[in-house]
C-alpha positions as CSV (number, residue, x, y, z in Angstrom):
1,X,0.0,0.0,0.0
2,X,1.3,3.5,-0.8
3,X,2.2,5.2,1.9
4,X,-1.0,8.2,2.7
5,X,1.4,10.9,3.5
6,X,2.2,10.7,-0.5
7,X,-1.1,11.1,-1.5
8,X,-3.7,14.1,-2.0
9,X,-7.4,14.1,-0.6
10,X,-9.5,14.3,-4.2
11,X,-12.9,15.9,-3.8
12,X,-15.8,13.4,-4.0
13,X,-19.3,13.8,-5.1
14,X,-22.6,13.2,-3.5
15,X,-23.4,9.3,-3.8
16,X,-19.7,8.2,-4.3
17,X,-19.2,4.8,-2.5
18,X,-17.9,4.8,1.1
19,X,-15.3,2.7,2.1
20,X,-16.5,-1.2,3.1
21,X,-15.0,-3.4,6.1
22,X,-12.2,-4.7,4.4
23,X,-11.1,-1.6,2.5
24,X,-11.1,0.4,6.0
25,X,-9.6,-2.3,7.9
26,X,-6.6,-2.4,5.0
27,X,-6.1,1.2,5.6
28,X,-6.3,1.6,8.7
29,X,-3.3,-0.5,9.2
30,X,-1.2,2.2,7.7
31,X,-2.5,5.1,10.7
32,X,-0.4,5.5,13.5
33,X,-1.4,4.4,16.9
34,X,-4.6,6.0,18.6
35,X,-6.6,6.1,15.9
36,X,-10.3,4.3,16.5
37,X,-12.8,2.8,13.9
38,X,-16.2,4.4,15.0
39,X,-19.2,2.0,13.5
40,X,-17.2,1.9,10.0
41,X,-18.1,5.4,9.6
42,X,-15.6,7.7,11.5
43,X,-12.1,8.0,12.2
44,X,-11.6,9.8,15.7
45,X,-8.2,10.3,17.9
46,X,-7.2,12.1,20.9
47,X,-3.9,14.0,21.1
48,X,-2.7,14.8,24.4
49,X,-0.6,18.3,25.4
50,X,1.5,19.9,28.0
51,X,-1.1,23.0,28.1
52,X,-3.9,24.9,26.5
53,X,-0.7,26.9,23.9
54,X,0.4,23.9,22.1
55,X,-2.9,22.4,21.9
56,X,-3.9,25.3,20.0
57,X,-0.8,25.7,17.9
58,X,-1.7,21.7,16.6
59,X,-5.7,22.7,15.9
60,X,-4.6,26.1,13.9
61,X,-1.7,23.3,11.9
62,X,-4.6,21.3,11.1
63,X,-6.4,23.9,10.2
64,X,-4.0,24.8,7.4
65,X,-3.7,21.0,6.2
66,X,-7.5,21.0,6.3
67,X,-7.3,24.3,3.9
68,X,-4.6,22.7,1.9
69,X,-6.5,19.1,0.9
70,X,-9.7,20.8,0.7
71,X,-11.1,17.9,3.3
72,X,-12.0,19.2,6.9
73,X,-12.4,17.4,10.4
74,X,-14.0,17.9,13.3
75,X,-12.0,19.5,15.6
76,X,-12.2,19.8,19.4
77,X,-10.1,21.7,21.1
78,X,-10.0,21.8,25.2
79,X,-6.7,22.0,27.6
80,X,-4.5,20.3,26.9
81,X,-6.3,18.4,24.6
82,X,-7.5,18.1,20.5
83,X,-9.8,15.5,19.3
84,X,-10.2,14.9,15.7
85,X,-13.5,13.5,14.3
86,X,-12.7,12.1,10.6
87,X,-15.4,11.4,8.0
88,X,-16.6,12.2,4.8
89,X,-19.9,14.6,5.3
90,X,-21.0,14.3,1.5
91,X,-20.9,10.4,1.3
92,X,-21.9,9.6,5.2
93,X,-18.9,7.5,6.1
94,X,-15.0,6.8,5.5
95,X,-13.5,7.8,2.2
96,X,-9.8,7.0,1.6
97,X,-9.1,10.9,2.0
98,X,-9.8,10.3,5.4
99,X,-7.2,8.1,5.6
100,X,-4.7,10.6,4.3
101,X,-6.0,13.0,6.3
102,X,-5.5,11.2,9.7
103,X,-2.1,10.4,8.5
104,X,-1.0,13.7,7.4
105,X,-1.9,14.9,11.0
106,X,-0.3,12.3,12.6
107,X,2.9,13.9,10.5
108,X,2.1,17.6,11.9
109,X,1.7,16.4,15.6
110,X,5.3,14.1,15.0
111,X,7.2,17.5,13.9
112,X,5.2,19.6,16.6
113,X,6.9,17.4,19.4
């Protein structure tokens, strides 16, 4: 499998397919740890910080990847903590740019520490 990192998030449509058991399952073996499966239909992590500052400088990173692929999480931002909520709005469920996504922040919060 290619390494996500490599790839772009390509806009879907309405009605494209979402990803099935095995597809997710295949890709989610290339996320780093922390990363759960929600119901086949989300990706979600938790990313843990030394204070409210640094939590805060990872949401407004992710915030500029988000701009960058043109694919945008759910982001929830408290002390010392960010939670990321991944899934594609337009289909209802995991698309492989959610993959990419999750893996492209995993490479933010890597050069943040």
């Amino acid at each position: 499998m290619a390494n996500l990192t490599n790839k772009r998030c390509i806009p879907c449509s309405i009605g494209a397919p979402t990803l099935v058991e095995e597809e997710i399952k295949e890709l989610y073996k290339s996320l780093k740890d922390g990363w759960k499966v929600i119901d086949n239909k989300q990706l979600e992590k938790t990313y843990k910080f030394k204070n409210f500052k640094e939590a805060l400088d990872f949401t407004n990173k992710v915030g500029i990847l988000a701009e960058k692929e043109g694919h945008h999480p759910d982001i929830y931002l408290s002390w010392g903590k960010v939670i990321i909520k991944l899934w594609t709005h337009k289909i209802g469920g995991l698309h492989e740019n959610d993959f990419i996504l999750a893996a492209k922040i995993d490479e933010i919060n890597q050069n943040s520490s």
